[in-house]
N, C-alpha and C positions, 0 to 999 in steps of 0.2 A: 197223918190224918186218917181216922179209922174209919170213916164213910164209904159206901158201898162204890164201885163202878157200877151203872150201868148199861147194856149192852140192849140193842134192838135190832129184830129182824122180820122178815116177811113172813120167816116159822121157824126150823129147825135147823136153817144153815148156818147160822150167826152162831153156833153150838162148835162150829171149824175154828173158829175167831175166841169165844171164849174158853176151848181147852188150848190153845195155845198161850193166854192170856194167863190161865190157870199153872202153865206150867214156868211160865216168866216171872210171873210173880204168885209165888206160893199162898201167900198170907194177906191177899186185896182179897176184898167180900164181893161178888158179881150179883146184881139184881138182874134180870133177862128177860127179856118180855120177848114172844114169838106170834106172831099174829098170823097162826096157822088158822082159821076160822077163815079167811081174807085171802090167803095167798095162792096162786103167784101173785106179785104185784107186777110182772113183768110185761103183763097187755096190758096193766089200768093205764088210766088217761094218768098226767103230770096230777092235775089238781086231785084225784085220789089218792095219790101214793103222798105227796104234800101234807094232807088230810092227818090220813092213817100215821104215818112219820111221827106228826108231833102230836098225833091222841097220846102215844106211847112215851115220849120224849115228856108231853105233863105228867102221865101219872107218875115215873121214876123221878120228877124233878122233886114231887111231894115226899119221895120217900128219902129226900135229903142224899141224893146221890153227889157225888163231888166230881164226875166226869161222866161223858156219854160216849156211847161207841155205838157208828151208826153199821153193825157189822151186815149189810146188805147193800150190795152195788146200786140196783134201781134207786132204792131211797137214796143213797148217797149224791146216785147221779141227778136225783132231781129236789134234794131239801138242806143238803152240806150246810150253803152257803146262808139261807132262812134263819138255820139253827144256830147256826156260827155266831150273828147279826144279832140276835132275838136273846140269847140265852148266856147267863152269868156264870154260869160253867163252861169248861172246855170241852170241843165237842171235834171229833177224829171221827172219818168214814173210811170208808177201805180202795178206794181207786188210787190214790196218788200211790200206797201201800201197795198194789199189786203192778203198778207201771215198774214203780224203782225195783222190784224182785226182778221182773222180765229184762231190763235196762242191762243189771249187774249179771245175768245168766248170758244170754239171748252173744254167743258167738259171730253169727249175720246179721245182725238187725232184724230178722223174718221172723216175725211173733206174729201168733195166733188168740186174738181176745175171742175166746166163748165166753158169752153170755147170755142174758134175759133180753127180751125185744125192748123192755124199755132201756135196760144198760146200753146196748149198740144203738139204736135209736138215738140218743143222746149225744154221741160221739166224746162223751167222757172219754174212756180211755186214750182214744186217739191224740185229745188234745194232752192226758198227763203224758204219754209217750213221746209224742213231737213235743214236749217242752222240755225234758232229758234228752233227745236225740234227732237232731234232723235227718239222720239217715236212714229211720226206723220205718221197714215196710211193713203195716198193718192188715191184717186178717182179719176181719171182723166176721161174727159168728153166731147168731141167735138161735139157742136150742129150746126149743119151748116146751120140747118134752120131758125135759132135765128134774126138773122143779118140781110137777106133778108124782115123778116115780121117785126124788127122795122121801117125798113128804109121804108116800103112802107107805113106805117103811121097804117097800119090797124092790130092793135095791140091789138085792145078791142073785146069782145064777145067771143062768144061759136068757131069758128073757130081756132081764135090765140087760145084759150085755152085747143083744142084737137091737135095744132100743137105742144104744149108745151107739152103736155101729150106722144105725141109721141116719142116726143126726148129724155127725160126721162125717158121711158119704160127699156133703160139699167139698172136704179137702182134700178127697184122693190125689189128684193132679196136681195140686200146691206145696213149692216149695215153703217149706218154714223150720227154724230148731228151735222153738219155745212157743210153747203154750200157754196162756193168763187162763186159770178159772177165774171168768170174770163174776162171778155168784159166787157166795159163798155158801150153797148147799153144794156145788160140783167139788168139793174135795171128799166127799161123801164115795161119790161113785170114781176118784180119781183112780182106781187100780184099772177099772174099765176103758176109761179114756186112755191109760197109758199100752197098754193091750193094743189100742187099736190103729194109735199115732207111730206106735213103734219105740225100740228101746235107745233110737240115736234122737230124741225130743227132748227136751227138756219142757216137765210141766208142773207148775208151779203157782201157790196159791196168794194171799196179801195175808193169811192170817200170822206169821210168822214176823212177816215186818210191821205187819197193825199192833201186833201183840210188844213189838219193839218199840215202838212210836208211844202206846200207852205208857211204859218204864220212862224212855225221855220224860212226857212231858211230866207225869207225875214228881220226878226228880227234879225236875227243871223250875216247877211250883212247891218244892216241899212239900207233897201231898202223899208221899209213900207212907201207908200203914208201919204204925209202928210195934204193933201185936206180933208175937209168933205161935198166936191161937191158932188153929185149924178155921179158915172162916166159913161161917154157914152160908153157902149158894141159895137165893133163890128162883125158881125160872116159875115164867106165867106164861099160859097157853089159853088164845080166843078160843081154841080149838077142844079137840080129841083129848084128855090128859094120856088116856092109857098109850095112845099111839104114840104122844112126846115123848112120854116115860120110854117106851120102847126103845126108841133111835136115840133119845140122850142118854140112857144110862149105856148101851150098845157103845156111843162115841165115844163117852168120857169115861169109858171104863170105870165106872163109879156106880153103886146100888144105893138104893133110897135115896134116892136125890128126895128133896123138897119141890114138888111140882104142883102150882094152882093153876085152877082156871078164874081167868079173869075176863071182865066182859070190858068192851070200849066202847 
């Protein structure tokens, strides 16, 4: 089935989610929508990010997408279940995808979820963790300064890197051997977090088992593209074009992407 995936996020982290997507399955088409205009969504209230979720979630449905990927925790943590209920397509979020990575890692049980106020807020993760593990001692971790400095593009040097150190300074004293990027813009600045947690951590993101989950189900539906075209990506930005263009062609190693701006 040659219909596109589509993939949504709060801006430009769901970009972690669909070059891993990209690299599992070569030849699926990604439509991506990034509601960088909007983000963080990690302060809004539930019923904004609910809102937002499925403005993005209709317009991809019109463009005759055959699966959704809700590649942003917040939104996952708080419209999974809406979208799942509501929608004739299959629709995959990234928390249960980043619990079972930390589960199959995680030597102690002592995992560290960083995330958005609203992902911890939620106690998402907590509940996929404790439902693979009743031994699993939780860390929970809201960096709200995270989000802000991927999106503005300036994410490398000694700055991001004492902005990372900052936000962190809650774990000094806590024992843990695995870390969840609970966001999926924090695998962006993941060379910084590993820097600062140290080299005996394991950290570790959902976009590899999301991007695994996608293959399932598509297989599972008979829905694998059967082209061995090269497929055209498209990605939509509320936002900046040039600053998306920036960071996505920078993550996915890839030039000229195809990049619009779309309004919701």
């Amino acid at each position: 089935m040659n219909a596109p995936i589509g993939v949504i996020d709060s801006g430009v982290g769901g970009l972690t989610v669909a070059k891993r997507m990209m690299e599992v399955l070569p030849y699926e088409t990604i439509y991506y929508i990034g509601d960088t205009a909007r983000c963080p969504y990690g302060p809004r209230n539930r019923q904004e990010v609910l809102k937002f979720t499925w403005q993005m979630a209709n317009v991809l449905q019109k463009m005759n997408i055959k699966m959704l990927v809700i590649a942003c925790n917040t939104a996952t943590a708080v419209a999974l279940d809406s979208l799942q209920k509501n929608l004739s397509i299959p629709v995959i979020g990234v928390i249960n995808a980043g619990a079972r990575a930390a589960e199959k890692k995680t030597k102690r049980n002592e995992i560290v979820v960083l995330a958005t106020e609203g992902t911890i807020k939620s106690g998402a993760y907590e509940n996929a963790l404790l439902s693979l593990s009743t031994k699993a001692k939780i860390i929970p971790l809201a960096c709200p300064t995270f989000v802000p400095l991927v999106e503005s593009g300036e994410y490398e040097g000694q700055f991001a890197f004492d902005l990372v150190a900052k936000g962190l300074k809650p774990l000094a004293n806590k024992k843990f051997d695995t870390v969840i990027l609970g966001c999926t813009h924090y695998p962006i600045i993941q060379h910084h977090i590993e820097k600062v947690v140290g080299p005996d951590v394991v950290v570790l993101s959902s976009a590899e088992e999301t991007a695994r989950d996608v293959k399932d189900l598509l297989e599972y539906n008979d829905q694998l593209c059967t082209s061995t075209k090269e497929p055209h990506h498209i990605f939509y930005s509320t936002g900046s074009v040039p600053i998306f263009r920036s960071i996505a062609e920078n993550w996915l190693k890839k030039s000229n992407l195809d990049i619009r701006r779309i309004k919701l």
